[in-house]
C-alpha positions as a printed Julia matrix, in Angstrom:
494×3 Matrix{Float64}:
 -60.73   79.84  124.84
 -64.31   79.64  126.87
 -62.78   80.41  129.74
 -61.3    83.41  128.57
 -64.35   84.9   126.84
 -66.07   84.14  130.14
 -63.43   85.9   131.85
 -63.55   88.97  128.78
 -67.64   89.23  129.32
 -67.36   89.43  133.03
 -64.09   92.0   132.81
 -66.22   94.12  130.62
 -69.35   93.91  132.73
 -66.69   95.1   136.05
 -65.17   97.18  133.64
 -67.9    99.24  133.02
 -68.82   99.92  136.59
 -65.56  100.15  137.46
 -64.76  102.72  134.21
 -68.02  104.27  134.45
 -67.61  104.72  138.46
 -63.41  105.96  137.65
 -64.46  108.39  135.0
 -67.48  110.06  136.49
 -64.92  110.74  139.82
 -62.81  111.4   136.96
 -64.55  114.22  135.97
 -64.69  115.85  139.94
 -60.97  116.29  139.1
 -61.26  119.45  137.43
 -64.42  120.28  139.26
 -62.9   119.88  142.73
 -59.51  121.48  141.51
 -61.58  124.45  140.26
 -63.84  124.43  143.81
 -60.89  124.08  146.19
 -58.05  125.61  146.82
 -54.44  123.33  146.27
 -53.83  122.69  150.16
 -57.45  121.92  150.78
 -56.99  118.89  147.78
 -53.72  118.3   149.52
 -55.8   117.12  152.51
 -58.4   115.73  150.94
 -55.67  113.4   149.24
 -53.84  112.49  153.1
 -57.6   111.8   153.7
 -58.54  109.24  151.61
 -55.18  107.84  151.5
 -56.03  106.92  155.57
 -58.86  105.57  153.99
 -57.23  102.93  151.48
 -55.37  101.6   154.83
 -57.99  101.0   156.74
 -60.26   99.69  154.41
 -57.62   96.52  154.32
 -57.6    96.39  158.1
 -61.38   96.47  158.04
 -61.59   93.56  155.66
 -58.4    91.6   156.28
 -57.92   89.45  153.54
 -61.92   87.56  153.68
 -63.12   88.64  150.33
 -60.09   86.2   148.63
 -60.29   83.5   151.15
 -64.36   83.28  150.81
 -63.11   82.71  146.53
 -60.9    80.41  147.99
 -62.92   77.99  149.66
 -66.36   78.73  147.99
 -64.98   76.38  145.52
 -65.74   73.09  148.21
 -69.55   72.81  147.26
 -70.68   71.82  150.89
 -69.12   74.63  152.33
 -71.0    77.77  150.97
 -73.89   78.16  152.73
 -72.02   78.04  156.23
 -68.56   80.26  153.9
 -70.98   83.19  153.6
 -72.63   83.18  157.45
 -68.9    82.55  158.62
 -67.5    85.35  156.94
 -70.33   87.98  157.0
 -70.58   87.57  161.09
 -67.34   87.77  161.37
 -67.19   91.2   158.74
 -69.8    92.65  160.97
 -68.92   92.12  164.79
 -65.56   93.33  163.84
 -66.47   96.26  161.46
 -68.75   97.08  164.59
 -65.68   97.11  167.04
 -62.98   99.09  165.21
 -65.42  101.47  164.18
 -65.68  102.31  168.26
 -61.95  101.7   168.81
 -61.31  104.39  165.92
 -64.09  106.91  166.78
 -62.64  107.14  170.11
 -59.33  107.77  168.08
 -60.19  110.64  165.63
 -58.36  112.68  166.78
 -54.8   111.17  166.89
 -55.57  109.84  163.51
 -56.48  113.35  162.53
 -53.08  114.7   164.06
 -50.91  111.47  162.32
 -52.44  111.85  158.99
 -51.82  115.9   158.99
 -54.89  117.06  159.0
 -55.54  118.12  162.84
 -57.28  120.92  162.61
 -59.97  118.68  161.11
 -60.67  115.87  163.53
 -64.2   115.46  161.72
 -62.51  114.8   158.34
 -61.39  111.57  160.09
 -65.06  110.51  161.8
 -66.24  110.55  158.02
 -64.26  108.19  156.98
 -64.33  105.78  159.54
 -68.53  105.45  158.62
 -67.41  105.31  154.72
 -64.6   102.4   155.59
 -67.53  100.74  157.92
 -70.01  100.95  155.56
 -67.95   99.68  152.62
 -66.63   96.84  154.68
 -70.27   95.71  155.36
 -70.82   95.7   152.05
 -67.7    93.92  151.03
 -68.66   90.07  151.12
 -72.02   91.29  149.35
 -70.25   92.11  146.57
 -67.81   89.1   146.83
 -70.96   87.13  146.6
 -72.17   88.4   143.58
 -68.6    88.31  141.61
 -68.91   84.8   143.11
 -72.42   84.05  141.35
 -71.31   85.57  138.06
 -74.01   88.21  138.51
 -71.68   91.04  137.22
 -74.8    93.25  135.6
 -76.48   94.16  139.3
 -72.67   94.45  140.09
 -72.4    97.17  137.76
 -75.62   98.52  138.86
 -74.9    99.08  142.12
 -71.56  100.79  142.17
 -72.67  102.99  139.44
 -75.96  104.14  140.76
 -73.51  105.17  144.19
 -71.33  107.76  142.01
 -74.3   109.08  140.51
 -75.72  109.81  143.62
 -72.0   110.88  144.86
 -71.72  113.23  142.15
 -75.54  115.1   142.64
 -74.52  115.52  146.32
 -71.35  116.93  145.45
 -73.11  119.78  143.05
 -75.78  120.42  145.69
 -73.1   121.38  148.08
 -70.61  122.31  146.43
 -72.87  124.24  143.6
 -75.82  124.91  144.69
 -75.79  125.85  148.06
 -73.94  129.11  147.19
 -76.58  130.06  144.94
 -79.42  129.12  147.34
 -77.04  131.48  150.1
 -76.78  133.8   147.99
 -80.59  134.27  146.89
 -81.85  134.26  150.8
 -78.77  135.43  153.21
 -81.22  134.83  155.66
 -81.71  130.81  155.11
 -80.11  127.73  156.63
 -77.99  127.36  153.19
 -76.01  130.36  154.49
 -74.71  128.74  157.09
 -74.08  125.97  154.71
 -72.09  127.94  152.4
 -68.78  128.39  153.97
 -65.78  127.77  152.33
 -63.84  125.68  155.36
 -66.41  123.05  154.64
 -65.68  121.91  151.47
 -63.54  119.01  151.68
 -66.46  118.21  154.95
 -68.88  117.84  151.88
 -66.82  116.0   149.86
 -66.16  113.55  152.37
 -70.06  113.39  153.78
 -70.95  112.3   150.24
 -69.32  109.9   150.38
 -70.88  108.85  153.55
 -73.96  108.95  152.39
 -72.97  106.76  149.03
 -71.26  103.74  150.98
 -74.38  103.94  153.22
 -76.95  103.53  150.14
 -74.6   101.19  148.32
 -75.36   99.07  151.07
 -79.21   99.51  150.98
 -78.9    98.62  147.45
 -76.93   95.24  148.48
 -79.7    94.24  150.75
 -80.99   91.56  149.49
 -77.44   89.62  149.47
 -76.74   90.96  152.84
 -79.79   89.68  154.67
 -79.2    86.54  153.12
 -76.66   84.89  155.7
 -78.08   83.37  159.04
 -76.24   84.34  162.62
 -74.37   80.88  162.3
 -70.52   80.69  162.74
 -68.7    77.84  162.07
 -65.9    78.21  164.16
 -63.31   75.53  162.5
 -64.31   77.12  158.89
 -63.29   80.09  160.2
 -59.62   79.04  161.42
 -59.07   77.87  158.16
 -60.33   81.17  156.57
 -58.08   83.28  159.04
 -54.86   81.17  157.88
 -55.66   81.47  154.41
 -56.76   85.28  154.61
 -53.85   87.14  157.36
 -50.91   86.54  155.17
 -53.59   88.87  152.34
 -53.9    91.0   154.64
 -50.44   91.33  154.75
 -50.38   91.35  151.21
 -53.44   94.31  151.46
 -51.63   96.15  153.66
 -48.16   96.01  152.31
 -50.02   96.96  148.92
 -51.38  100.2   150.36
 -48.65  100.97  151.61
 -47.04  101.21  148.25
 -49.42  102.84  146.93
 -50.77  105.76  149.41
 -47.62  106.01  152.2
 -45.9   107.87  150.02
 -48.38  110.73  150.3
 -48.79  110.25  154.01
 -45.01  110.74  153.9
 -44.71  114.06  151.77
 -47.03  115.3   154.63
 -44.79  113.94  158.05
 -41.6   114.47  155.92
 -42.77  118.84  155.51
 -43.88  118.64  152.27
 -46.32  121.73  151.51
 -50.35  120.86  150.9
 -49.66  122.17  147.28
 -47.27  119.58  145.96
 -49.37  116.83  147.9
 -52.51  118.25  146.1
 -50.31  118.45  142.62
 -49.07  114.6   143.3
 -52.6   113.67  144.12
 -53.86  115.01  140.72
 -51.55  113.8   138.65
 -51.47  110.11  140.06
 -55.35  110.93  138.97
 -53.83  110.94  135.44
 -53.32  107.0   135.48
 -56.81  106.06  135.76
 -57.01  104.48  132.54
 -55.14  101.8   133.18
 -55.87  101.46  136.97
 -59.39  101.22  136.24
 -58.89   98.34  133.6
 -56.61   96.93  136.35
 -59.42   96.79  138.95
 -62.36   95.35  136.31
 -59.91   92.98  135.15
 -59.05   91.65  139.02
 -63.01   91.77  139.78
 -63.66   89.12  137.35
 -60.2    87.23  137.62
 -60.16   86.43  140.67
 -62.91   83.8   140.58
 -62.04   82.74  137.42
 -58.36   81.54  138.59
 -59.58   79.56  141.45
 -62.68   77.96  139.36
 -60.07   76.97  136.45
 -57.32   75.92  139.0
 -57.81   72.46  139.09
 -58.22   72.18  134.96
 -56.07   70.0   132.77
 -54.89   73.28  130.74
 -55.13   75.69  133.74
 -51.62   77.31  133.55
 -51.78   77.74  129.41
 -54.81   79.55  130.39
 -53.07   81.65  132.84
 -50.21   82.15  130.11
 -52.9    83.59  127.52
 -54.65   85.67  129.94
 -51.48   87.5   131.0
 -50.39   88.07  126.88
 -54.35   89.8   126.46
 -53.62   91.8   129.73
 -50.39   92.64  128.92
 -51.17   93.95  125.23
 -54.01   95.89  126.35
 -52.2    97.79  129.02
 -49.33   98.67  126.38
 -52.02  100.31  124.33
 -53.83  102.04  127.23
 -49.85  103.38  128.44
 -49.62  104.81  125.02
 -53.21  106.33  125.06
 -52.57  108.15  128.09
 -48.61  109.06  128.08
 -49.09  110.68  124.02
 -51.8   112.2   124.58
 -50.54  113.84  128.15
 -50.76  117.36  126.82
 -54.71  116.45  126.38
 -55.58  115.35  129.93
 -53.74  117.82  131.31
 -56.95  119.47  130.95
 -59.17  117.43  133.23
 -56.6   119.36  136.41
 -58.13  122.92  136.05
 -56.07  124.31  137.67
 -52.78  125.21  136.11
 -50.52  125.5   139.46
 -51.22  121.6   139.36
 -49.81  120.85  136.0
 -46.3   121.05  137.4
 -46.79  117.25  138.54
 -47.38  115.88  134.77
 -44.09  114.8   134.46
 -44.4   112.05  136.79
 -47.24  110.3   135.28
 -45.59  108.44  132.51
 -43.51  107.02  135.88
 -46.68  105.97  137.32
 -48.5   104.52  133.91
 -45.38  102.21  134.06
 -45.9   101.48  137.52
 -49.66  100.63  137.29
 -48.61   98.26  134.1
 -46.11   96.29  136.59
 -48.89   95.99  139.45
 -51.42   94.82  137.06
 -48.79   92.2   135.89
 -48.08   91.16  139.61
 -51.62   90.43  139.92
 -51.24   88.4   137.32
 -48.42   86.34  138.36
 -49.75   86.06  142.07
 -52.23   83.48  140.72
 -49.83   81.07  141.93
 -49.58   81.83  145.8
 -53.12   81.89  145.64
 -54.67   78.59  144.05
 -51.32   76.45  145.98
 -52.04   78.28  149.4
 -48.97   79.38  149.65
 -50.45   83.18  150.63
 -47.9    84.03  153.13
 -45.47   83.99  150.04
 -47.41   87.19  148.91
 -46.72   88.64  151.81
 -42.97   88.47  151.77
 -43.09   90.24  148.37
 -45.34   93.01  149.23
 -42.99   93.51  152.74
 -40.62   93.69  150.68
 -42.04   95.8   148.19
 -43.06   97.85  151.02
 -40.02   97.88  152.84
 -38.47   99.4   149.58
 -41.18  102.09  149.59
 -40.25  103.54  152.49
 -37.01  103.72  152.24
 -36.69  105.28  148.97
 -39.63  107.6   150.15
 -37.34  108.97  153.31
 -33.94  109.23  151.64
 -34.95  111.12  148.67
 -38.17  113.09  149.65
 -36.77  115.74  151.14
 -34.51  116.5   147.91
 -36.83  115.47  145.34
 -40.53  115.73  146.6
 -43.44  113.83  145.24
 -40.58  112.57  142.28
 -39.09  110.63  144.51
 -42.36  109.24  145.59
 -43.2   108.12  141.88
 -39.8   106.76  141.95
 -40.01  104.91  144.75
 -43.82  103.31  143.09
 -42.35  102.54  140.02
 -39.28  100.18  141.73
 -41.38   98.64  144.3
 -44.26   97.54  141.57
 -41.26   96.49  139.31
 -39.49   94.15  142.31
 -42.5    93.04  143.27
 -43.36   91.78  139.48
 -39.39   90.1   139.08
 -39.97   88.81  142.35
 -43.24   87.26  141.85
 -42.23   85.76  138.49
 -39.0    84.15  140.0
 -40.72   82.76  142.7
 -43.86   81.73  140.85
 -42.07   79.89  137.98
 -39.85   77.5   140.75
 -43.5    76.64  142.33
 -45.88   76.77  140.08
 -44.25   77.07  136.27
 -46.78   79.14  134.03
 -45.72   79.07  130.15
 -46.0    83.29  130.13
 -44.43   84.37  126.85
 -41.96   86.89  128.42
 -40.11   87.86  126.02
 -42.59   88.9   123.53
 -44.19   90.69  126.15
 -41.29   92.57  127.79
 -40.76   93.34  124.08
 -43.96   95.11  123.68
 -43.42   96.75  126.8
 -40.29   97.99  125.27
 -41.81   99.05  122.26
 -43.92  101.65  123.88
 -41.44  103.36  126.17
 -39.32  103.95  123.04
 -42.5   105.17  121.1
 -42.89  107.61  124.24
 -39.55  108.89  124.25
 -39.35  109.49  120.32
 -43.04  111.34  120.8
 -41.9   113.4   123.69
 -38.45  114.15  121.47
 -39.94  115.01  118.5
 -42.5   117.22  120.33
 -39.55  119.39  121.74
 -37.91  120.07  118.3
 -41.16  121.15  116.96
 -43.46  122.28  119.92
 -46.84  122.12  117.6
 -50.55  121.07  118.73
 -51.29  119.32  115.65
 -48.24  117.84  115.42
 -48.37  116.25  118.46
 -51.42  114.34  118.32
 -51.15  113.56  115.25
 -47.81  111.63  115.81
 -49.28  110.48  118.82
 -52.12  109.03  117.17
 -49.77  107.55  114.15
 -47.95  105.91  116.45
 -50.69  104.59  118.33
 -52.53  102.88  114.92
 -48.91  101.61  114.32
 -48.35   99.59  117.45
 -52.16   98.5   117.43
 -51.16   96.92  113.98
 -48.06   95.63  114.65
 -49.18   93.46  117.97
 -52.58   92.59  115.96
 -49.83   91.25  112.98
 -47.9    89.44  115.98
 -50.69   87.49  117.29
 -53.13   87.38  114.24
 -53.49   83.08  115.41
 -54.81   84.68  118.82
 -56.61   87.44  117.93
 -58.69   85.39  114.63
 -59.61   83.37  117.8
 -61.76   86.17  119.81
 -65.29   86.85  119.46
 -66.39   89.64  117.26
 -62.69   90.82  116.32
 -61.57   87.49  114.99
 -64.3    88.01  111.77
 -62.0    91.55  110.96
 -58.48   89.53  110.65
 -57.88   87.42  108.04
C-alpha cells in the first residue's frame, strides 16, 4: 500500500499540472471557437495533429528507455549525457531536414496555403524535444512539485500571449490605425498567433528547465547507447503507431475531402474527453517510474493488480461525469455549428477508458524487455485505424473516425491482456472491473433515454447527478476493504 500512495501523491502532483495545463487550454476552446472561424480550427486541428507525429519521431522512444535503465545505479550519470547528446544532435538535424521541407509538409497535411503554419511547429516539436529528458529527469528524481511548476507557468504564459494577439491587438488597431498593431490585426493571422505562442512557450519551458539541462557533460557512451536504441525503437514504434490512432484519423478527413468544418467540429468535440485524458496523462507521468522501481519486488504484480482496480474505478466515474453531464460542456464549444459533433464523445470517453487501461497492462512488455511486443499491438491497432478510417469516411465522416478509435483502443486492450497474462500473469480482477465498466454504459443509456421522454434541464442533471452519487456508493460498498485502506478517505468508511 506505500507504493501506491507514493504512486497517488506523485499522480496528483502530475495531475495537477497536467489538469491545470488541460483545463486552462480547456478554456481557449470556446475562446478560439468564438475568435475563429470553423475551417480556420479545422486547420489548426490538421496542425497540431502533424505535431503529435513528429514529436514521437523527435524523441523516439528515449524518455522510457532512460526509466528503463536508470534503475542500474552505476549507469546514471553516463544514462543522462548518453541520452541528452543524442536528443540534441538529432533534434538539431531533423529540425534542418524538416525546415527545408515545410512546404510539402504544409501541402500533405492540407494546409498549403500556409507553409509558415508548418515552420512553427517544427521550433515547438524542437524545443519540446530538448526539453524532453529534462523532464524525464525530474519524474525520475520524484521532484513532481517543480514538475508542476514548470508546465503550468508555460500555459499561463500561452494563454496571456494568446489574449494579446488575439484580444488586444484589435483594440490597440483600432485606437491608432496608424500603429504597427494594425498591421498586426488581420484576421488571416490568427491560427499564425496561435501557433507562435506556442513557440514562444516550448522555448521558455525550456529556460525554465535549465538547470537540469545544463547538467549533462558532452560524454557519449557509445555501448550504453546501443542498448538504449534496442530497448527504445520498438517505443517508438509503439509512439508512432499510438499517434497514429489517435490524430490520422483527422489527417484523413482532410486527404479523404472532408470539409474544414466537420474537421474543426471533430476537433472540438474530441476536446470534450479531456477529463479523462488528462487523468490518463498524470497518472502515466508518475507510473511509469513507479513500475520499473517496483519491478523487481516480491509483491510487484499484486501491486500492478491494485493499481489497475483504482485506475479503472476512477475512470468509470470521470466517463459518467462527462457523458451525463454532456448537455453542460457543450457550452465550453461557443459556437453552436460545432455542437453537431457531441454525439461522438461518449464513443471517445470509452475509447480514452480502454487506452488508459492498455497503459496499464503494457507494464509487462516493459519491465521483461519484451518492447517490440508493444509494437505489434499498436501496428496492429494502427493497421485497424486506417482501414476503418478509409472504408467508412467517406459515408460516415468524423463518426467513422470515432469508430475506428474506439475498436483500435479496445483490440489493443484484449490484445495486450492476452498477451500479457501468457508472459507475465498479473492477478487484475477483470471481471469486477469489466462489470463496472458495464455499469456505466447502461447508466448512460438509461440517462440519455429518460432524457428523450422528458426533454427537461432540471431533470437531466438531476438524474445525472443521482446516478452519479449512486455508482460512487455502490463501488465505495464493493471495495470498502480497499478503500478503509487509503489515506484520508479510509477515516470516512466504516
Amino acid at each position: 500500500m506505500a507504493g501506491i500512495k507514493q504512486l497517488a501523491g506523485q499522480t496528483l502532483w502530475y495531475g495537477v499540472s497536467s489538469i491545470v495545463a488541460r483545463l486552462l487550454n480547456y478554456i481557449l476552446t470556446p475562446y478560439l471557437t468564438l475568435k475563429l472561424s470553423g475551417g480556420s480550427y479545422g486547420d489548426m486541428t490538421l496542425v497540431y495533429a502533424l505535431m503529435s507525429f513528429l514529436n514521437i519521431v523527435y524523441t523516439y522512444g528515449l524518455e522510457t528507455g532512460f526509466f528503463r535503465f536508470s534503475q542500474r545505479e552505476e549507469l546514471k550519470n553516463d544514462l543522462y549525457n548518453t541520452t541528452s547528446v543524442s536528443i540534441i544532435t538529432s533534434t538539431v538535424l531533423l529540425t534542418i531536414v524538416l525546415l527545408l521541407c515545410a512546404r510539402p509538409l504544409a501541402v500533405i497535411t492540407n494546409v498549403g496555403d500556409h507553409p509558415q503554419y508548418i515552420t512553427l511547429a517544427i521550433l515547438i516539436v524542437a524545443f519540446d524535444s530538448l526539453s524532453a529528458i529534462p523532464f524525464a529527469k525530474l519524474r525520475q528524481d520524484g521532484r513532481p512539485i517543480k514538475y508542476a511548476f514548470v508546465k503550468i507557468t508555460g500555459v499561463i504564459l500561452y494563454i496571456a500571449l494568446l489574449y494579446f494577439f488575439l484580444s488586444v491587438t484589435p483594440r490597440l488597431a483600432t485606437a491608432d490605425p496608424n500603429s504597427f498593431f494594425t498591421i498586426l490585426n488581420n484576421k488571416n493571422f490568427g491560427i499564425t498567433f496561435v501557433i507562435l505562442a506556442n513557440v514562444v512557450q516550448s522555448a521558455f519551458v525550456l529556460l525554465l528547465l535549465w538547470k537540469e539541462f545544463k547538467d549533462f557533460k558532452w560524454k557519449f557512451n557509445s555501448r550504453l547507447w546501443r542498448e538504449l536504441i534496442v530497448y527504445s525503437l520498438p517505443m517508438l514504434i509503439v509512439g508512432f503507431g499510438g499517434m497514429i490512432n489517435e490524430t490520422m484519423d483527422r489527417l484523413m478527413l482532410g486527404w479523404m475531402g472532408v470539409s474544414k468544418l466537420e474537421i474543426g467540429t471533430y476537433g472540438a468535440c474530441y476536446k470534450l474527453s479531456i477529463l479523462i485524458t488528462v487523468f490518463i496523462q498524470a497518472f502515466r507521468m508518475g507510473a511509469e517510474p513507479f513500475f520499473f522501481k517496483h519491478s523487481t519486488g516480491e509483491n510487484a504484480q499484486k501491486t500492478y493488480a491494485r493499481v489497475m482496480k483504482f485506475f479503472v474505478i476512477v475512470i468509470s466515474v470521470m466517463f459518467l461525469f462527462v457523458a451525463l453531464y454532456l448537455d453542460i460542456w457543450k457550452y465550453f464549444i461557443q459556437n453552436p455549428e460545432l455542437w453537431r459533433g457531441l454525439k461522438v464523445v461518449p464513443i471517445l470517453l470509452l475509447a480514452n477508458m480502454f487506452l488508459g487501461i492498455y497503459y496499464n497492462l503494457s507494464v509487462w512488455y516493459k519491465v521483461t524487455n519484451n518492447t517490440m511486443s508493444g509494437a505489434w499491438i499498436t501496428i496492429g491497432g494502427a493497421l485497424l485505424t486506417i482501414i476503418i478510417n478509409y472504408i467508412f469516411i467517406p459515408r460516415y465522416s468524423y463518426v467513422a473516425s470515432a469508430w475506428a478509435t474506439f475498436l483500435c483502443y479496445g483490440s489493443m486492450m484484449v490484445a495486450c491482456f492476452v498477451w500479457g497474462q501468457k508472459k507475465y500473469p498479473v492477478p487484475y480482477a477483470w471481471k469486477k472491473l469489466l462489470a463496472y465498466m458495464v455499469i456505466v454504459v447502461i447508466l448512460f443509456f438509461l440517462h440519455s433515454w429518460l432524457t428523450y421522454l422528458w426533454d427537461n434541464t432540471i431533470f437531466s442533471v438531476g438524474l445525472a447527478t443521482a446516478m452519479l452519487l449512486g455508482f460512487v456508493l455502490f463501488v465505495v460498498n464493493v471495495e470498502k476493504k480497499e478503500f478503509q485502506k487509503l489515506p484520508v478517505v479510509g477515516r470516512f468508511i466504516k
